[in-house]
N, C-alpha and C positions, 0 to 999 in steps of 0.2 A: 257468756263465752263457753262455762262448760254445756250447753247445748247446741252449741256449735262444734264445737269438737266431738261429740257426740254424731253427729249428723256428718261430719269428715270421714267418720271411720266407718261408717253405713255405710257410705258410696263408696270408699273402698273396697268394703267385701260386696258390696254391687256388683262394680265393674272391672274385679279384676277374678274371674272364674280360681284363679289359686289361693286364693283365701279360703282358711276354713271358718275359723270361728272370729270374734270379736277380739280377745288376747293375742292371736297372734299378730292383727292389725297392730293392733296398737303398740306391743312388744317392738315385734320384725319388720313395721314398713317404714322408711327412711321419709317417703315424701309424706306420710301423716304425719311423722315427727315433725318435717319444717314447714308443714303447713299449720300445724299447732303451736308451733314455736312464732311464724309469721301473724299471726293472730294476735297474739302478745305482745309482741314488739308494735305493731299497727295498732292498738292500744298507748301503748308507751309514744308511739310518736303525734299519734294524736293530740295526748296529754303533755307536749313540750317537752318530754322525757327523750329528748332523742340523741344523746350520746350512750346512754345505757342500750337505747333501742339499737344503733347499729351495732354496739357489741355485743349485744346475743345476736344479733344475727351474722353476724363473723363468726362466733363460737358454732351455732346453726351450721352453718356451711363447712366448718371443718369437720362437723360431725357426720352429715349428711353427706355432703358434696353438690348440696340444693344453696343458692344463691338467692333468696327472695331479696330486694329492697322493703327496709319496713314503711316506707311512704307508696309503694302501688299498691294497686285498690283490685282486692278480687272477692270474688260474691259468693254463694252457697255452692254444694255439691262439685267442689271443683277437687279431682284428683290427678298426682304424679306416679306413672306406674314407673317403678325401678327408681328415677330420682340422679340419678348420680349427672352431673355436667348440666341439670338445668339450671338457666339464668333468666333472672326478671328482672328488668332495671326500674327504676325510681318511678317514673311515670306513665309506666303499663297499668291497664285497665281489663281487666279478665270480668266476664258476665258470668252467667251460674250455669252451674251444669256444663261446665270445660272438662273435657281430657287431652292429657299431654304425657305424653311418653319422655322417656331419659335424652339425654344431650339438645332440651332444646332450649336457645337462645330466645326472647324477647327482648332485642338490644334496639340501640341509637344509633344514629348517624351524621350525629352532629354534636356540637362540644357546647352550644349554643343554651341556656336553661333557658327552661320552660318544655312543654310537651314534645317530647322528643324519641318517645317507648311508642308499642302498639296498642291499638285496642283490639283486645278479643271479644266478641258478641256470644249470644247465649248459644251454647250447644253445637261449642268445635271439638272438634280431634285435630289434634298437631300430633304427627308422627316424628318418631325419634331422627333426634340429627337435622331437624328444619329450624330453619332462624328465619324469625321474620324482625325485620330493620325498619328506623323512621316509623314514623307516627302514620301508621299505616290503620284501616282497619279492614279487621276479618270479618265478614257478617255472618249473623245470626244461621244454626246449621250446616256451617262450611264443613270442608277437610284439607288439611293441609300434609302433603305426600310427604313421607319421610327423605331427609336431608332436601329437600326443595330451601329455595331461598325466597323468601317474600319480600319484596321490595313497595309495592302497588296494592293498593287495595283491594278487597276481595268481595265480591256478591254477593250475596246471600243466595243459600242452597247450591254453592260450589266447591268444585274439586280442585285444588291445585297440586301441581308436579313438577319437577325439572330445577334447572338451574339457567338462568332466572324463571324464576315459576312464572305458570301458563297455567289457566284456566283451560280445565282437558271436560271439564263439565259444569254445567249452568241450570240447575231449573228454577220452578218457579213458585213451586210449594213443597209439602214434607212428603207431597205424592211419590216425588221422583225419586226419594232416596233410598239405597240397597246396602246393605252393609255387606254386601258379598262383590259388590261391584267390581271389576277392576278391569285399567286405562294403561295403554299402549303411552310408548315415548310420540311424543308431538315430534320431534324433530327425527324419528326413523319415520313417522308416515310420508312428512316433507320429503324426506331420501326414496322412500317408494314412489311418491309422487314425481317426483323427478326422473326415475328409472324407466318408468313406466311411459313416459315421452320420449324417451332418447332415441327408439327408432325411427318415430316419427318425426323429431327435429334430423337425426342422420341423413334419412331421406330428401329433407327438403334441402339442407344444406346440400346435399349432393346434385338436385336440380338444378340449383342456382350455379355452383360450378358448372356444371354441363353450358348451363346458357351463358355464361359469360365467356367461357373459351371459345364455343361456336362464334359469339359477335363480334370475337377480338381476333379470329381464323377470317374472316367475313373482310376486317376493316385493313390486315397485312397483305390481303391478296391484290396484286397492283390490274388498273383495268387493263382489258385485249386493247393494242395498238393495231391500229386497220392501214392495208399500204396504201400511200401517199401517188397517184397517177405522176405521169412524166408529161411536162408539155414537149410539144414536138414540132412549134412554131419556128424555132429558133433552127432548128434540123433544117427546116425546109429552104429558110432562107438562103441560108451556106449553102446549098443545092443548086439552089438558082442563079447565084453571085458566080461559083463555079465554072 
C-alpha cells in the first residue's frame, strides 16, 4: 500500500505543472489525500471491515470535499487535480492512468443494486463539472468536455461535449490525438447549417407561391361565352301568314 501511495503522489507532481516537490503533494493536495485515504478504506472493505470503512470515508469527504465510495475499484496512476465536489459512487470502475479535474460526478441512475456507476478505461481526462450517469463506459484514451453530461457510452479515442454529450471526435489509434486540440459546439454548427440554406429554401418557397397563385388566377377566370345566332324561320313565316 505504501508503494502505492508513493506512486499517487508521483503522478501528482506528473501531471499537475504546479507541483513543486514531493512534501508539498503530499502536505497541500486534497485529492492525494482522498485518494490515499480511499485505498484504505478499499482495504477495509475488502476485508469485511465496512462500517469503519464508510466512516473514514465520510470523515474523507468532510475533509476533502472528495467523495470516493470505498467498494469502487480504481487502478494505478489515477489523479484528482483541485478535488473539491468530486463524486464516485459504489460501483464505478476507473482503469490507470485517469485524470479528472474538480466537480466531477460518476453517479447512477437508478436505485436498482447491482452495476449502476460507470466505467472508466485506461487513459481519460474528465473535465471539471462533467458527470457521467448509468453504467455507461468511457473507452480506453477518451476525453470527456468539461461540464458535458455523459449518458452513452463512449469510443475509444474520443472527444465528448455538450449537454447531452456528443462525440465531436472519433479516431482510431493514439495517432490522432493532440492535446492542443480544440472543438466547436455541435449544435452552433447545426445553427450555421441551417443559415447557410435559408436563402435557398426562401427562394424556393417563394417559387412554389408564385406557381400556385398563377394556377388558382388560371382556374377563377370564368371561360369567353360566344353569341348564340337567331333563327329567323319563325320571322318569315308571320310574313307570309301576313
Amino acid at each position: 500500500m505504501l508503494v502505492q501511495i508513493k506512486e499517487d503522489i508521483q503522478e501528482a507532481m506528473k501531471k499537475d505543472p504546479a507541483a513543486r516537490h514531493f512534501w508539498e503533494v503530499l502536505i497541500c493536495y486534497p485529492g492525494v489525500h482522498a485518494l490515499m485515504a480511499y485505498r484504505f478504506n478499499h482495504w477495509l472493505w475488502n476485508h469485511n471491515i465496512k462500517l469503519i470503512a464508510r466512516l473514514f470515508s465520510y470523515l474523507v469527504r468532510w475533509l476533502t470535499g472528495i467523495e470516493i465510495h470505498p467498494a469502487a475499484k480504481i487502478g494505478r496512476k489515477f489523479f484528482i487535480d483541485h478535488g473539491m465536489g468530486v463524486v464516485i459512487g459504489e460501483t464505478s470502475e476507473i482503469g490507470d492512468n485517469v485524470f479528472m479535474y474538480h466537480g466531477v460526478t460518476l453517479g447512477g441512475l437508478s436505485m436498482k443494486k447491482g452495476k449502476r456507476h460507470p466505467t472508466i478505461c485506461d487513459n481519460v481526462v474528465i473535465g471539471a463539472g462533467a458527470q457521467v450517469l448509468g453504467p455507461v463506459t468511457v473507452g480506453n484514451n477518451s476525453k470527456i468536455g468539461s461540464g458535458s453530461v455523459v449518458v452513452q457510452s463512449v469510443p475509444e479515442y474520443s472527444t465528448v461535449i455538450g449537454v447531452p454529450g456528443r462525440v465531436v471526435f472519433s479516431g482510431i489509434s493514439a495517432d490522432f490525438e493532440d492535446l492542443e486540440e480544440t472543438f466547436s459546439d455541435p449544435m452552433a454548427q447545426a445553427i450555421e447549417v441551417v443559415l447557410d440554406r435559408l436563402p435557398q429554401m426562401e427562394k424556393d418557397i417563394r417559387s412554389l407561391k408564385d406557381a400556385v397563385e398563377l394556377e388558382s388566377t388560371e382556374e377563377e377566370t370564368p371561360p369567353s361565352l360566344e353569341p348564340v345566332p337567331l333563327k329567323k324561320t319563325g320571322m318569315k313565316k308571320a310574313s307570309n301568314d301576313s
